[in-house]
SEFIZA-3560 file (N, C-alpha, C; in Angstrom, 3 decimals):
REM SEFIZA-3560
<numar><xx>19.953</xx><yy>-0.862</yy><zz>-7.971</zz><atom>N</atom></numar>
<numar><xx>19.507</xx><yy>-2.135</yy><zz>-8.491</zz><atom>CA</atom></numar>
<numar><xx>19.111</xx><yy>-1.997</yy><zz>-9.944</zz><atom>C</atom></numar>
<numar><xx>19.769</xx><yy>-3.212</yy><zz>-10.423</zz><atom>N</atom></numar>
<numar><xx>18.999</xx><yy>-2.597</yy><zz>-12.044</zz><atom>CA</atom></numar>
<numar><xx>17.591</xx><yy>-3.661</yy><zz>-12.375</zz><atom>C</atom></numar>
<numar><xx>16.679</xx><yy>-2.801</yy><zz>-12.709</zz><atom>N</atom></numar>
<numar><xx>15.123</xx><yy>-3.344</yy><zz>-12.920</zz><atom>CA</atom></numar>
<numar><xx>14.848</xx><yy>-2.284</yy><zz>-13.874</zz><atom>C</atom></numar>
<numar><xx>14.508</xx><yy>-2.679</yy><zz>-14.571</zz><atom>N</atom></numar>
<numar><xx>14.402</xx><yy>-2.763</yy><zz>-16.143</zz><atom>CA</atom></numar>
<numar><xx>13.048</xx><yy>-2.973</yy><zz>-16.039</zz><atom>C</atom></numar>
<numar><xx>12.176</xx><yy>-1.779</yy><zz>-17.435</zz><atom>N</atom></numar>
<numar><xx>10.924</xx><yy>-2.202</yy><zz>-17.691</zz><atom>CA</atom></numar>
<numar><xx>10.563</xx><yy>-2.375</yy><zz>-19.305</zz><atom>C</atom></numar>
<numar><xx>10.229</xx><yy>-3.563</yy><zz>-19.461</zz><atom>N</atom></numar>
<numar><xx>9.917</xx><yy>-4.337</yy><zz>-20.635</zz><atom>CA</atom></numar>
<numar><xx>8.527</xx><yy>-4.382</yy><zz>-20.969</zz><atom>C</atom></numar>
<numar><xx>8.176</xx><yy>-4.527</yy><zz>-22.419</zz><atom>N</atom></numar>
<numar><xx>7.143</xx><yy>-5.172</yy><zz>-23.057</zz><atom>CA</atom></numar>
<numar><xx>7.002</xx><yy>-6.269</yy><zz>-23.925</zz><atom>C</atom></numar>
<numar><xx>6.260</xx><yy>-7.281</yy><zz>-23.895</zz><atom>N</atom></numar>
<numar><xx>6.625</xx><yy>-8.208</yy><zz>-24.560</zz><atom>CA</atom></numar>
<numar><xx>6.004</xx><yy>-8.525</yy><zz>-26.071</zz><atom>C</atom></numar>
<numar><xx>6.905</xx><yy>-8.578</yy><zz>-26.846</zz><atom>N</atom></numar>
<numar><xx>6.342</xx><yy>-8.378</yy><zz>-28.177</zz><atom>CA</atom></numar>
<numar><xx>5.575</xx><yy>-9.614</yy><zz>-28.809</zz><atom>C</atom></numar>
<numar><xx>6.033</xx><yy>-10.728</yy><zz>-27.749</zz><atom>N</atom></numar>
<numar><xx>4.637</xx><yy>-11.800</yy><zz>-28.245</zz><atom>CA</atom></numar>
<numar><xx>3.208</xx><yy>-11.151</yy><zz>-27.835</zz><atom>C</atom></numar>
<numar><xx>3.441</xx><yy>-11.456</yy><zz>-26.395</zz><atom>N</atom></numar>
<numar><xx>1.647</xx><yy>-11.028</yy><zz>-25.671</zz><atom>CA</atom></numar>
<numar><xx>1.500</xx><yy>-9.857</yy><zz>-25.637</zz><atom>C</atom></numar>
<numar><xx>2.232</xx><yy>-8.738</yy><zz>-25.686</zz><atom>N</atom></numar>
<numar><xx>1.987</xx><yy>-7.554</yy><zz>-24.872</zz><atom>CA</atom></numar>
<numar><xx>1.871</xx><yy>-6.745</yy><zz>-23.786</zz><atom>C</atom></numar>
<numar><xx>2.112</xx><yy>-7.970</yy><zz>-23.109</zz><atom>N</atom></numar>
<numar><xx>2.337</xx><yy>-7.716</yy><zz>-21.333</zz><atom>CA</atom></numar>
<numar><xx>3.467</xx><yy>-6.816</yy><zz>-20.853</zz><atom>C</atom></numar>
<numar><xx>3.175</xx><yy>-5.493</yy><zz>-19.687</zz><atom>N</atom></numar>
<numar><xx>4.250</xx><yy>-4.784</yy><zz>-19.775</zz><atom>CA</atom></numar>
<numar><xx>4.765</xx><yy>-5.376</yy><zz>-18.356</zz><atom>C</atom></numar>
<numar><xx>5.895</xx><yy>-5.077</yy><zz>-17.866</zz><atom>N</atom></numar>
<numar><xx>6.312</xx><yy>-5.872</yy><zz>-16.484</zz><atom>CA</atom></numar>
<numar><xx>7.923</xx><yy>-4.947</yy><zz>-16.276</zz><atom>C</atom></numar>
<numar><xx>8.216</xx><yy>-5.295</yy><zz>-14.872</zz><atom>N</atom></numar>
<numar><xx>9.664</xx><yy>-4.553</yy><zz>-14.552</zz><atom>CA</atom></numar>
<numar><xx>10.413</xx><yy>-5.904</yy><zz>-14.332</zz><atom>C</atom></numar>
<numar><xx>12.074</xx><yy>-6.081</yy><zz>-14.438</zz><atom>N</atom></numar>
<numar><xx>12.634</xx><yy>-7.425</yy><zz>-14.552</zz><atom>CA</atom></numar>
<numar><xx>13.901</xx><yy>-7.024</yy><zz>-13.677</zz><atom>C</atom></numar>
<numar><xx>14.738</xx><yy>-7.534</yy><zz>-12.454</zz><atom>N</atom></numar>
<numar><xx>15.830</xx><yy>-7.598</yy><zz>-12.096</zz><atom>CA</atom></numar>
<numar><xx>16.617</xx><yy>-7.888</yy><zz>-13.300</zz><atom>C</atom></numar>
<numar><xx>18.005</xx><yy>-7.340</yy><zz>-13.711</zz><atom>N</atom></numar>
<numar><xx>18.406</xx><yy>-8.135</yy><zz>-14.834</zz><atom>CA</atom></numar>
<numar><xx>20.213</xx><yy>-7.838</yy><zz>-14.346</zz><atom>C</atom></numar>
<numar><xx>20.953</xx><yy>-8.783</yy><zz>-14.374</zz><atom>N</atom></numar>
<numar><xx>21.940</xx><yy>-9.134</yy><zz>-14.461</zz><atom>CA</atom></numar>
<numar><xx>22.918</xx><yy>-9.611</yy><zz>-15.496</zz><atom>C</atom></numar>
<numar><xx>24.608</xx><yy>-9.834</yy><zz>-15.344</zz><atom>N</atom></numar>
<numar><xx>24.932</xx><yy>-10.661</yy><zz>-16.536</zz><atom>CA</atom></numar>
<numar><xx>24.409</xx><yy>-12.225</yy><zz>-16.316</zz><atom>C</atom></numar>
<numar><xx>23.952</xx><yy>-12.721</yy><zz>-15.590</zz><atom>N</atom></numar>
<numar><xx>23.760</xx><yy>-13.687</yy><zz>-15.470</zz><atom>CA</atom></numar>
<numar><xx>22.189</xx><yy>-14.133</yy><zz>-14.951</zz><atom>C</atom></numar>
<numar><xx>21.537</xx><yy>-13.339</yy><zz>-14.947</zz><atom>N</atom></numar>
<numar><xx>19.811</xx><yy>-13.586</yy><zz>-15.145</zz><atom>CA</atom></numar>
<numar><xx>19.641</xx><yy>-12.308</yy><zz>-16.308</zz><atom>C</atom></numar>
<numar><xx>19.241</xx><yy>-13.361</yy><zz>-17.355</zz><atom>N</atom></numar>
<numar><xx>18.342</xx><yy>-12.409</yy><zz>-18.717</zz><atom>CA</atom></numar>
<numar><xx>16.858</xx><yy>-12.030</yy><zz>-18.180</zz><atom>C</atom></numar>
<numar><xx>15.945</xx><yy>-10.936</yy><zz>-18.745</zz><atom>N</atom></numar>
<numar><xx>14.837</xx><yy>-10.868</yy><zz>-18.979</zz><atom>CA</atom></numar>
<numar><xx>13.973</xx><yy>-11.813</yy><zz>-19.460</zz><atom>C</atom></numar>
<numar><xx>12.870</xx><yy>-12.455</yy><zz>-18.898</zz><atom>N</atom></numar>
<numar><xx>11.795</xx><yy>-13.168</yy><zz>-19.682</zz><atom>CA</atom></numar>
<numar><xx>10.558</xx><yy>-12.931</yy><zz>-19.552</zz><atom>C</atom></numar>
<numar><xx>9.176</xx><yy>-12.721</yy><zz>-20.295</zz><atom>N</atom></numar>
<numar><xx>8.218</xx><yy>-12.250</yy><zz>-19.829</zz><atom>CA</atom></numar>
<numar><xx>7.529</xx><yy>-13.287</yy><zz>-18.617</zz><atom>C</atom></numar>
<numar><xx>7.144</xx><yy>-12.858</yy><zz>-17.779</zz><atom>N</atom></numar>
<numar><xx>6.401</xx><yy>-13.909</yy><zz>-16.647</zz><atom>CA</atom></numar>
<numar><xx>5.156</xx><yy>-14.232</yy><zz>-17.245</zz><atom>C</atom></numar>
<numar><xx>4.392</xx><yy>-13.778</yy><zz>-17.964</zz><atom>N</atom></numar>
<numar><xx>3.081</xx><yy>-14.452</yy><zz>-18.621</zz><atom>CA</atom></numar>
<numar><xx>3.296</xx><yy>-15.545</yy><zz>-20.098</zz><atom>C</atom></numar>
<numar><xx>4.402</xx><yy>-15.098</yy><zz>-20.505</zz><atom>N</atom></numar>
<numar><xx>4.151</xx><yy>-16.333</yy><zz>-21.516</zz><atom>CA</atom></numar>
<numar><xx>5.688</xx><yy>-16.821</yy><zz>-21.714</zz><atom>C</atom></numar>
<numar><xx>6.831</xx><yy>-15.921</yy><zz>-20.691</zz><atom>N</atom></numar>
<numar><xx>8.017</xx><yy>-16.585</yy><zz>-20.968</zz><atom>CA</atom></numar>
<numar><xx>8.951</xx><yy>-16.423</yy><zz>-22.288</zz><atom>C</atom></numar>
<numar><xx>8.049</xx><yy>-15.086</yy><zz>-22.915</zz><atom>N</atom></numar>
<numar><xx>8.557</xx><yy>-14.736</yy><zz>-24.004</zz><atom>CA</atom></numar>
<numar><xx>10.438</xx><yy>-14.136</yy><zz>-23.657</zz><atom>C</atom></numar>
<numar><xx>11.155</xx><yy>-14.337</yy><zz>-24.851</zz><atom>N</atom></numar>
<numar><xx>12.580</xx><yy>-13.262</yy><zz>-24.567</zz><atom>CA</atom></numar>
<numar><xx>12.433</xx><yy>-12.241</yy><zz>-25.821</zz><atom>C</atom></numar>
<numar><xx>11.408</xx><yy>-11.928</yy><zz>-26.606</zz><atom>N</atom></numar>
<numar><xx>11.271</xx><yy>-10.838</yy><zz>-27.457</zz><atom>CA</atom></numar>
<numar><xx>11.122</xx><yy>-9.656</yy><zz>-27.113</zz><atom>C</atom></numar>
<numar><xx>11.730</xx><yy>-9.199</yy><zz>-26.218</zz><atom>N</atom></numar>
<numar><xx>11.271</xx><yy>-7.611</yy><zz>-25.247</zz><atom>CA</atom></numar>
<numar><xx>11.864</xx><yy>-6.735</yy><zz>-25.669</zz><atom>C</atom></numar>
<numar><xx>10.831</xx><yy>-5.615</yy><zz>-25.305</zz><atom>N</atom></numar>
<numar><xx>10.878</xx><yy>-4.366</yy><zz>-26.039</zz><atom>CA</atom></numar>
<numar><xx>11.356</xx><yy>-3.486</yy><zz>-24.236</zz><atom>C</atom></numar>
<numar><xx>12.947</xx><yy>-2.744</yy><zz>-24.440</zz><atom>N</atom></numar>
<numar><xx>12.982</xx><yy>-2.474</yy><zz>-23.358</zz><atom>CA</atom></numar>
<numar><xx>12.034</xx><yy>-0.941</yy><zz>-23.038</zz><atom>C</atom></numar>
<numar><xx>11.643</xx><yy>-0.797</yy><zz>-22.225</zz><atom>N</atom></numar>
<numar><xx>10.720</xx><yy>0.898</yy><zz>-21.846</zz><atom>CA</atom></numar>
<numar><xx>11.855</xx><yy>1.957</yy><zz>-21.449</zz><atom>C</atom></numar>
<numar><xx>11.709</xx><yy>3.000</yy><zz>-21.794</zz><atom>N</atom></numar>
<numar><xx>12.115</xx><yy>3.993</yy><zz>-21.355</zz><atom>CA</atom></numar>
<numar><xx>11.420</xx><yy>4.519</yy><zz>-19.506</zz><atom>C</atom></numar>
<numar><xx>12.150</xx><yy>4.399</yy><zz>-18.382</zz><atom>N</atom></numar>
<numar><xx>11.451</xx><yy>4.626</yy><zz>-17.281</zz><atom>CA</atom></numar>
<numar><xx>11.980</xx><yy>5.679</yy><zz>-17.028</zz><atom>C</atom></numar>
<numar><xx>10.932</xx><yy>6.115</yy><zz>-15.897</zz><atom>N</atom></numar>
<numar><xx>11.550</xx><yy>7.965</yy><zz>-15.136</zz><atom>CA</atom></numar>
<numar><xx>12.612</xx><yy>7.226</yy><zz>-13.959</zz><atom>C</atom></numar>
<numar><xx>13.611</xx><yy>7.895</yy><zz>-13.419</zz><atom>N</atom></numar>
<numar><xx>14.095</xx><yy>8.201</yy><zz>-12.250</zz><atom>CA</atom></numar>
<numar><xx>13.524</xx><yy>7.679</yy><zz>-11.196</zz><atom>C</atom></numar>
<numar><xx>13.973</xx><yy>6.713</yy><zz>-9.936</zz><atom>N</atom></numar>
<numar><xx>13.529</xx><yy>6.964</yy><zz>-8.775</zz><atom>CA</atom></numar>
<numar><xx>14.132</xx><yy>7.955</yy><zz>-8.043</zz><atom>C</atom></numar>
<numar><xx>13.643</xx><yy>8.368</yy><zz>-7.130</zz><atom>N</atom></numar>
<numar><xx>13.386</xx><yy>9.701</yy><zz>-6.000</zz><atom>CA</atom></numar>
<numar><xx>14.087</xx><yy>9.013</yy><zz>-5.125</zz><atom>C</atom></numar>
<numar><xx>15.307</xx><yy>9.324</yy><zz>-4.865</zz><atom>N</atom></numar>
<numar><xx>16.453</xx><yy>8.855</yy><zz>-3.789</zz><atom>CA</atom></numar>
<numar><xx>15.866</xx><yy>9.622</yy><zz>-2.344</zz><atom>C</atom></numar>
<numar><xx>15.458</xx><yy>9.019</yy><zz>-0.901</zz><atom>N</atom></numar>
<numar><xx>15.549</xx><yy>9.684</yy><zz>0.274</zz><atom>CA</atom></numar>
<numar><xx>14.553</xx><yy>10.379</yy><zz>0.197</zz><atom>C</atom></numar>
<numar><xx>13.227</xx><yy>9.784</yy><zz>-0.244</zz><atom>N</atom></numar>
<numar><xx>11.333</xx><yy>10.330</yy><zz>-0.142</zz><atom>CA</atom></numar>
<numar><xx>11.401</xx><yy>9.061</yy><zz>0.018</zz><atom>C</atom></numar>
<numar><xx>9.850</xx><yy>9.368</yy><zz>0.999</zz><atom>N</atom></numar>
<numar><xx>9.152</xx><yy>7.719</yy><zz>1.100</zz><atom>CA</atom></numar>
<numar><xx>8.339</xx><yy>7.252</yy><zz>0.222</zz><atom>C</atom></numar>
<numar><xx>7.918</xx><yy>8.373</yy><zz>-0.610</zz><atom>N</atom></numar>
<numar><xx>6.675</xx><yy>7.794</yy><zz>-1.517</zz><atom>CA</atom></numar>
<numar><xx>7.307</xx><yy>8.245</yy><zz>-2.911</zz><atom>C</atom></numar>
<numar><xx>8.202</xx><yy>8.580</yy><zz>-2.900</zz><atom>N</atom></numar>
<numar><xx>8.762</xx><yy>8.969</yy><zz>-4.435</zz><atom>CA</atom></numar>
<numar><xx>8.289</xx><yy>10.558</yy><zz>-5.067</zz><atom>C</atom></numar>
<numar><xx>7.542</xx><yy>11.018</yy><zz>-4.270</zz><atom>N</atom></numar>
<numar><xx>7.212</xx><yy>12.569</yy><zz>-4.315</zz><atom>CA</atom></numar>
<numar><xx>6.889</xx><yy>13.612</yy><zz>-3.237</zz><atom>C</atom></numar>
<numar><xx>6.934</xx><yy>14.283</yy><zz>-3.810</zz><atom>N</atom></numar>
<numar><xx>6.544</xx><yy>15.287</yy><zz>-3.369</zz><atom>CA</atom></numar>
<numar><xx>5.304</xx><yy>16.468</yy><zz>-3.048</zz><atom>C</atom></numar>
<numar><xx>4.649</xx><yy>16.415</yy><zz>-1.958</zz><atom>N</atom></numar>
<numar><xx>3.132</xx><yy>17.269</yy><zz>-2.068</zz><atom>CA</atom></numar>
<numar><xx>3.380</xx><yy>18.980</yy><zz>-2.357</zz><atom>C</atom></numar>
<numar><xx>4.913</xx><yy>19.197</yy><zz>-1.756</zz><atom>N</atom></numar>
<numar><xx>5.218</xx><yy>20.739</yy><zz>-1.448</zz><atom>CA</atom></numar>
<numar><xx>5.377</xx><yy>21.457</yy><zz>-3.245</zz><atom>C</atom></numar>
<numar><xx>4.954</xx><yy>22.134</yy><zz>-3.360</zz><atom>N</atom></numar>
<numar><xx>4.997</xx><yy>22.981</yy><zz>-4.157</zz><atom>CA</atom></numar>
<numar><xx>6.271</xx><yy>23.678</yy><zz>-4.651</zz><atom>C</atom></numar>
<numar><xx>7.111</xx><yy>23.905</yy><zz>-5.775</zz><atom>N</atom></numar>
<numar><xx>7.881</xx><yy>24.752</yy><zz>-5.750</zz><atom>CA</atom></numar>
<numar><xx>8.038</xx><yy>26.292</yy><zz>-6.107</zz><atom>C</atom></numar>
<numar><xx>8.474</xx><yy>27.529</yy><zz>-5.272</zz><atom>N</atom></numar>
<numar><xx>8.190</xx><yy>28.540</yy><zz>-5.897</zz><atom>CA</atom></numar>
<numar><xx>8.750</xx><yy>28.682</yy><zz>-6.903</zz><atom>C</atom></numar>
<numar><xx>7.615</xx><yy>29.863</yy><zz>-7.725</zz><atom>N</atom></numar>
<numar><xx>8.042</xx><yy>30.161</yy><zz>-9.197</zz><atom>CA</atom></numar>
<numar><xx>9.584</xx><yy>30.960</yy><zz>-9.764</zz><atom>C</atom></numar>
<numar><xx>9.543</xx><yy>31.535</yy><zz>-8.367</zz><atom>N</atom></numar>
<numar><xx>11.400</xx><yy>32.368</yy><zz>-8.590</zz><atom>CA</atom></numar>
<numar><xx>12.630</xx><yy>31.183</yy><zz>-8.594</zz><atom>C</atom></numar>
<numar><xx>11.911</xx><yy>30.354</yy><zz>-8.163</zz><atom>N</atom></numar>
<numar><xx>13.244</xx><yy>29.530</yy><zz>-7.601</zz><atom>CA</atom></numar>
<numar><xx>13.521</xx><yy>29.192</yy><zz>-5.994</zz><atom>C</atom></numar>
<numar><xx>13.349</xx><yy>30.066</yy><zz>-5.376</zz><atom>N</atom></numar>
<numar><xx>13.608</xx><yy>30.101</yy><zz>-4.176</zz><atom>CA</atom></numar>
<numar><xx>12.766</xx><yy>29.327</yy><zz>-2.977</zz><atom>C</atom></numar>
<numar><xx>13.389</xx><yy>29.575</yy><zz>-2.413</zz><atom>N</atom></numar>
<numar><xx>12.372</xx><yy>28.865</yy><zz>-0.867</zz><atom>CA</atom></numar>
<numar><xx>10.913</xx><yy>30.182</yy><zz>-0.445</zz><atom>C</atom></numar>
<numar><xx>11.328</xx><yy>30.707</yy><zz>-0.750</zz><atom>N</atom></numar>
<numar><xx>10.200</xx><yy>32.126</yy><zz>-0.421</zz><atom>CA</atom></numar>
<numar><xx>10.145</xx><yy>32.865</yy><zz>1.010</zz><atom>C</atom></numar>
<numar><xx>11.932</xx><yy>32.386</yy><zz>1.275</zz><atom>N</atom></numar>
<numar><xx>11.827</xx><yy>33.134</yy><zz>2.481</zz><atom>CA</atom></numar>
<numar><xx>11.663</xx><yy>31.894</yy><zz>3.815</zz><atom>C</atom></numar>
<numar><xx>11.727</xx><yy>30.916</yy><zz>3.992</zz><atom>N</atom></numar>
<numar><xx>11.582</xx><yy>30.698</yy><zz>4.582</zz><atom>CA</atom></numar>
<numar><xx>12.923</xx><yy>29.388</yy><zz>5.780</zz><atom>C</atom></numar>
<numar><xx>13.793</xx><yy>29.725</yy><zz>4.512</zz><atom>N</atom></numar>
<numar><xx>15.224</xx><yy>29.090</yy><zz>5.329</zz><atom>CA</atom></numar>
<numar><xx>15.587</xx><yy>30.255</yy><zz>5.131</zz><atom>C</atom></numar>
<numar><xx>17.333</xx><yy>30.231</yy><zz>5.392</zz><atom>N</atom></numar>
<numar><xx>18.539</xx><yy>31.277</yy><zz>5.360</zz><atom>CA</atom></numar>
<numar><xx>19.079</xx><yy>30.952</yy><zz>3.870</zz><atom>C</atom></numar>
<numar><xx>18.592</xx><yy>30.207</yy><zz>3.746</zz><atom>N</atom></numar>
<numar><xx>19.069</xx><yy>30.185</yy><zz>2.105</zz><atom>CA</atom></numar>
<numar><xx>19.528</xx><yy>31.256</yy><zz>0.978</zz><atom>C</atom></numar>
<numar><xx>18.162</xx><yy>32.469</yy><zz>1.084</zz><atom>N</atom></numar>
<numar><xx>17.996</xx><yy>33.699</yy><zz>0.599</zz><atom>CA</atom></numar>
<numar><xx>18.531</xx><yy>34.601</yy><zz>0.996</zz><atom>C</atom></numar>
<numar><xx>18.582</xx><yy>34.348</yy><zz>2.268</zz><atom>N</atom></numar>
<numar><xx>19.320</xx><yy>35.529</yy><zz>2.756</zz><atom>CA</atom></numar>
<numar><xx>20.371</xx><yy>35.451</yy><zz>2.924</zz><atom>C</atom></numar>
<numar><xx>21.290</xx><yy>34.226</yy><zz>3.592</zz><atom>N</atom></numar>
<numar><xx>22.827</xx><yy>33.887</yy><zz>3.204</zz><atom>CA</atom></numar>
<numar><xx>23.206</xx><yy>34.141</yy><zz>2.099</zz><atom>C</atom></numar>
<numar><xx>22.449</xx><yy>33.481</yy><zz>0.696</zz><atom>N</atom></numar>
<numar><xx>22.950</xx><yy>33.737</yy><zz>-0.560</zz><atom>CA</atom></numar>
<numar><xx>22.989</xx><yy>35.079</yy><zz>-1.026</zz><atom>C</atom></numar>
<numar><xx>22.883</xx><yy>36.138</yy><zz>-0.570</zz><atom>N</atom></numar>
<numar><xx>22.657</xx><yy>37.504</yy><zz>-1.107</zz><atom>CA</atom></numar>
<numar><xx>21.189</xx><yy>37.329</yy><zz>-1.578</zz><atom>C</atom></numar>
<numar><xx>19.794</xx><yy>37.227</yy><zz>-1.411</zz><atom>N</atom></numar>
<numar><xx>18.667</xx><yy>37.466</yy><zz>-1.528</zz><atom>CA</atom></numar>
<numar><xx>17.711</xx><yy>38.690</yy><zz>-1.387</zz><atom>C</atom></numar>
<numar><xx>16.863</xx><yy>38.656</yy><zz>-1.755</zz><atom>N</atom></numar>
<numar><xx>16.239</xx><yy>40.148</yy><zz>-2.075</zz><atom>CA</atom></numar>
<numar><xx>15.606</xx><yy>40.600</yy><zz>-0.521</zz><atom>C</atom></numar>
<numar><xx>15.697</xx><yy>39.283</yy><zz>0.420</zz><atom>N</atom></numar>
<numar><xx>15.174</xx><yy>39.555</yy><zz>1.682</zz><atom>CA</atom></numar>
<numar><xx>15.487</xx><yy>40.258</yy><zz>2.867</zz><atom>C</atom></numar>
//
């Protein structure tokens, strides 16, 4: 989906916008079309919350704990 995050250079209001060829951006507080588009991060495809609590190890690896390491030729 494309959603786009804007600021608006009348008010200053920052906001995210569905945007299409055929629906433009407008600010919802004052209806401005002077927008400043934002640079956004990535969404997280297939997480529920968009992150992650697990830690990653510092080698790279799983630390042993799939076949990963050891299928791949690993030090394990």
């Amino acid at each position: 989906m494309p959603i786009f995050e804007y600021v608006c250079d009348d008010c200053g209001r920052e906001f995210e916008a569905f945007v299409t060829e055929a629906r433009a951006a407008a600010c919802p507080a004052c209806a401005g079309v002077n927008l400043a588009k934002r640079l956004s991060s990535p969404g997280m495809v297939g997480t529920s919350n968009g992150r992650t609590d697990a830690p990653f190890p510092a080698n790279g690896g799983c630390g042993g704990a799939c076949v990963c390491r050891t299928s791949a030729g690993g030090s394990d």
